[in-house]
C-alpha positions as CSV (number, residue, x, y, z in Angstrom):
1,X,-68.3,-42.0,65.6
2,X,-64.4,-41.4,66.6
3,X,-64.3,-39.3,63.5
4,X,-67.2,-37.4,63.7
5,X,-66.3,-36.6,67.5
6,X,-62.3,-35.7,66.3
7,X,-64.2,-33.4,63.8
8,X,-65.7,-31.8,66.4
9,X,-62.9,-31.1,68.1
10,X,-61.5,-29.8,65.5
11,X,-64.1,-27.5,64.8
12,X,-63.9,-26.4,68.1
13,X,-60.4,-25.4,68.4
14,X,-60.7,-23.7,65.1
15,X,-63.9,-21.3,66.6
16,X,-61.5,-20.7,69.5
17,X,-59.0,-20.0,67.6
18,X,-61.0,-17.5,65.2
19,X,-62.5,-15.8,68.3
20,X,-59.2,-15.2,70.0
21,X,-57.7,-13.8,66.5
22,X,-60.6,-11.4,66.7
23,X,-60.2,-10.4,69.9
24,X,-56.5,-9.6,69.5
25,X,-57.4,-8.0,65.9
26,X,-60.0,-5.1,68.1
27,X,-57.9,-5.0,70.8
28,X,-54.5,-3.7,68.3
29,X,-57.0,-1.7,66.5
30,X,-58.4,0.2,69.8
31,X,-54.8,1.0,70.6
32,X,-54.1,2.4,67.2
33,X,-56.5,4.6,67.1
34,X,-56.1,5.5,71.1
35,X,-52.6,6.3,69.8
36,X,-53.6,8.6,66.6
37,X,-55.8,10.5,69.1
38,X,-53.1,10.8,72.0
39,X,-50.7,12.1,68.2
40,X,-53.4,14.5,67.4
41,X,-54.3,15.9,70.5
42,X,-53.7,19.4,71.6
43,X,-49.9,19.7,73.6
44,X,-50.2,21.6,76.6
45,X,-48.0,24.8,76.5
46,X,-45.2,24.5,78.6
47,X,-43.1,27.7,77.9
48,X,-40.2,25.6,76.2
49,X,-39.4,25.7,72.5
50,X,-39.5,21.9,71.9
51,X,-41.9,21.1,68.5
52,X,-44.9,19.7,69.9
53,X,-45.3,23.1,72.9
54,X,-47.1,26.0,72.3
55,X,-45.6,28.5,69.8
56,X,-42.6,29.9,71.3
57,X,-43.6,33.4,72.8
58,X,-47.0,31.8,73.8
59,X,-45.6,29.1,76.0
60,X,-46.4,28.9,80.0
61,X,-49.5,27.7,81.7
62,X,-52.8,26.9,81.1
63,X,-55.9,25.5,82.5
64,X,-57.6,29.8,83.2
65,X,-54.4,30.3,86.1
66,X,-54.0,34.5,86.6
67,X,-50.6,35.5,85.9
68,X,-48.7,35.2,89.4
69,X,-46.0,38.5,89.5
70,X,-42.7,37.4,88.0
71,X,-39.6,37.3,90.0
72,X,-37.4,40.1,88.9
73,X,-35.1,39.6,85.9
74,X,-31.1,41.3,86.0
75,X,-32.2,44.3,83.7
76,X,-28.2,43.5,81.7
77,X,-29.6,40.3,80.6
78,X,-33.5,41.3,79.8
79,X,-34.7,42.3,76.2
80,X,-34.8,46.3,76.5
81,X,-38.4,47.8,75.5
82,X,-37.3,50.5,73.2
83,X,-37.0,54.1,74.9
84,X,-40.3,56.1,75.2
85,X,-42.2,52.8,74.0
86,X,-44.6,51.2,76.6
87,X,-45.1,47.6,77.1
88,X,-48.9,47.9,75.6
89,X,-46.8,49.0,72.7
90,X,-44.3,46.6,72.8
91,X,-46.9,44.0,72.9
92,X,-48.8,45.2,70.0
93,X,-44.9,45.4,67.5
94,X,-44.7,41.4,68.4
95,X,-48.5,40.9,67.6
96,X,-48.1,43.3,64.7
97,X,-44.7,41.8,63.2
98,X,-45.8,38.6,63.6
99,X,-49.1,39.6,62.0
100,X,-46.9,41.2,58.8
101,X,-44.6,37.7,59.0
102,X,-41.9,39.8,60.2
103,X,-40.6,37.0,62.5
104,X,-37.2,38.5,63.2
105,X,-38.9,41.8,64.8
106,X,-41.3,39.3,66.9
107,X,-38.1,37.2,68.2
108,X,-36.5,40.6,68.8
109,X,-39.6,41.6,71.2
110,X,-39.9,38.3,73.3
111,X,-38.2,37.6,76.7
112,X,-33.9,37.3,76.7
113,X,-34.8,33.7,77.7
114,X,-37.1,33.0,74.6
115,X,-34.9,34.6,72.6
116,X,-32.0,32.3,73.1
117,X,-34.1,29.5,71.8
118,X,-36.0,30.9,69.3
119,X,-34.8,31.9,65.3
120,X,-37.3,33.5,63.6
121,X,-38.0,30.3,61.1
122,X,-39.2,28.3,64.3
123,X,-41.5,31.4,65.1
124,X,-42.9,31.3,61.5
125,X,-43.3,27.8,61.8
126,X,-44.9,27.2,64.8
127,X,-47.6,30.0,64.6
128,X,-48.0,28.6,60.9
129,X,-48.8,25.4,62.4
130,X,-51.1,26.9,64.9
131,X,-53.0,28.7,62.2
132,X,-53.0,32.0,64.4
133,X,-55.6,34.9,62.9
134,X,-55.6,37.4,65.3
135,X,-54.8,39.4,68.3
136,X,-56.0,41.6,70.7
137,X,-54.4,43.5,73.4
138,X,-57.2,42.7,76.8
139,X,-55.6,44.9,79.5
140,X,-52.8,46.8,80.8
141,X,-52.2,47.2,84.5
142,X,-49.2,48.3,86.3
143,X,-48.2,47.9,89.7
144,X,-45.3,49.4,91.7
145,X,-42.3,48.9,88.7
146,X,-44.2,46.3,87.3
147,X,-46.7,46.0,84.6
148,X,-48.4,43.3,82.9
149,X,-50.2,43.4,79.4
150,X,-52.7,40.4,78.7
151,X,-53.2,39.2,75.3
152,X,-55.4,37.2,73.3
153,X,-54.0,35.6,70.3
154,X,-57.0,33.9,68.2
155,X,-55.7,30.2,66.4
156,X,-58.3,28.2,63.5
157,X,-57.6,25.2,65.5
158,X,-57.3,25.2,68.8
159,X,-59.5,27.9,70.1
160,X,-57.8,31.6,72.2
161,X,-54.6,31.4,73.8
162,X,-54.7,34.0,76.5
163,X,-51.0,35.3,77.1
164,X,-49.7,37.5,79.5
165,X,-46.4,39.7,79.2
166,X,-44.9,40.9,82.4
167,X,-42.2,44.0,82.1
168,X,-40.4,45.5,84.8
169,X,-38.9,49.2,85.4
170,X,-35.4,50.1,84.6
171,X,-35.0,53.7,85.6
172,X,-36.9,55.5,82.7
173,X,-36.9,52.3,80.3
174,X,-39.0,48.5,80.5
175,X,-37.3,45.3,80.1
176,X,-39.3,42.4,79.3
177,X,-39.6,39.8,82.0
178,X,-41.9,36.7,80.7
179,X,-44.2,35.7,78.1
180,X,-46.7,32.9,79.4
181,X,-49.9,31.5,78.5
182,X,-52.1,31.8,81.4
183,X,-55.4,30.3,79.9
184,X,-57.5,29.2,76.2
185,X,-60.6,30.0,75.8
């Protein structure tokens, strides 16, 4: 009977055993699979040029937040708008060239700031990765030496980025200020 209650024991510690193998076992395969989601998921735009961000030129806020007005920029450092070009224009050459794959004439049209950390291959191949297939120009509206032009730009997977482009005078000419997303839709 010694045996037959050592067997037991046995038996016992091998269920235990089994059971706490198993529960380790789900427990590393819920945290793989919470980590392929957390990999997969959406990054929040944050304005930098880090992979993983928005597309540079779409980065800033999200979450729906109207554009706030942007500080003023030292018009000797700002990316000029091109004489007798407004910023709806100006807007719709970056939409356009990066539309045609002309990523150099997009870089050229994006904030000084954006500029300095953006080549055109890192344009190409973040809106690649996007999967961008549209734009549309929303609005234009100026106030006092400011104006800002709001943007849609349309992606397969991850829904409308909405972005808005603030410009401020210089004398006769525009200078381009920022380039944020303010909301996805």
């Amino acid at each position: 009977m010694s045996e037959e209650h050592g067997q037991q024991n046995n038996q016992q510690t091998i269920m235990i055993a089994l059971v706490a193998v198993v529960v380790l076992l789900v427990a590393a395969l819920g945290f793989m699979i919470f980590r392929t989601n957390q990999q997969n998921a959406l990054p929040a735009p944050t304005g930098q040029a880090p992979a993983q961000t928005a597309p540079t030129g779409m980065g800033g806020q999200t979450g729906g937040q109207s554009a706030t007005p942007a500080e003023p920029v030292d018009p000797s450092k700002a990316t000029k708008v091109k004489a007798g070009t407004s910023p709806e224009e100006w807007v719709n050459e970056y939409y356009t060239a990066c539309d045609k794959g002309d990523y150099k004439a997009a870089v050229s049209h994006l904030p000084a700031d954006k500029q300095a950390s953006t080549t055109p291959e890192s344009l190409k191949e973040q809106l690649a990765g996007y999967g961008i297939t549209g734009y549309k120009v929303l609005s234009a509206k100026t106030t006092g030496d400011q104006t800002t032009v709001d943007a849609e730009q349309t992606t397969k997977s991850f829904g409308t980025f909405v972005n808005t482009w603030t410009f401020q005078k210089d004398g006769q000419s525009w200078v381009v200020v920022s380039k944020a997303v303010t909301g996805m839709k």
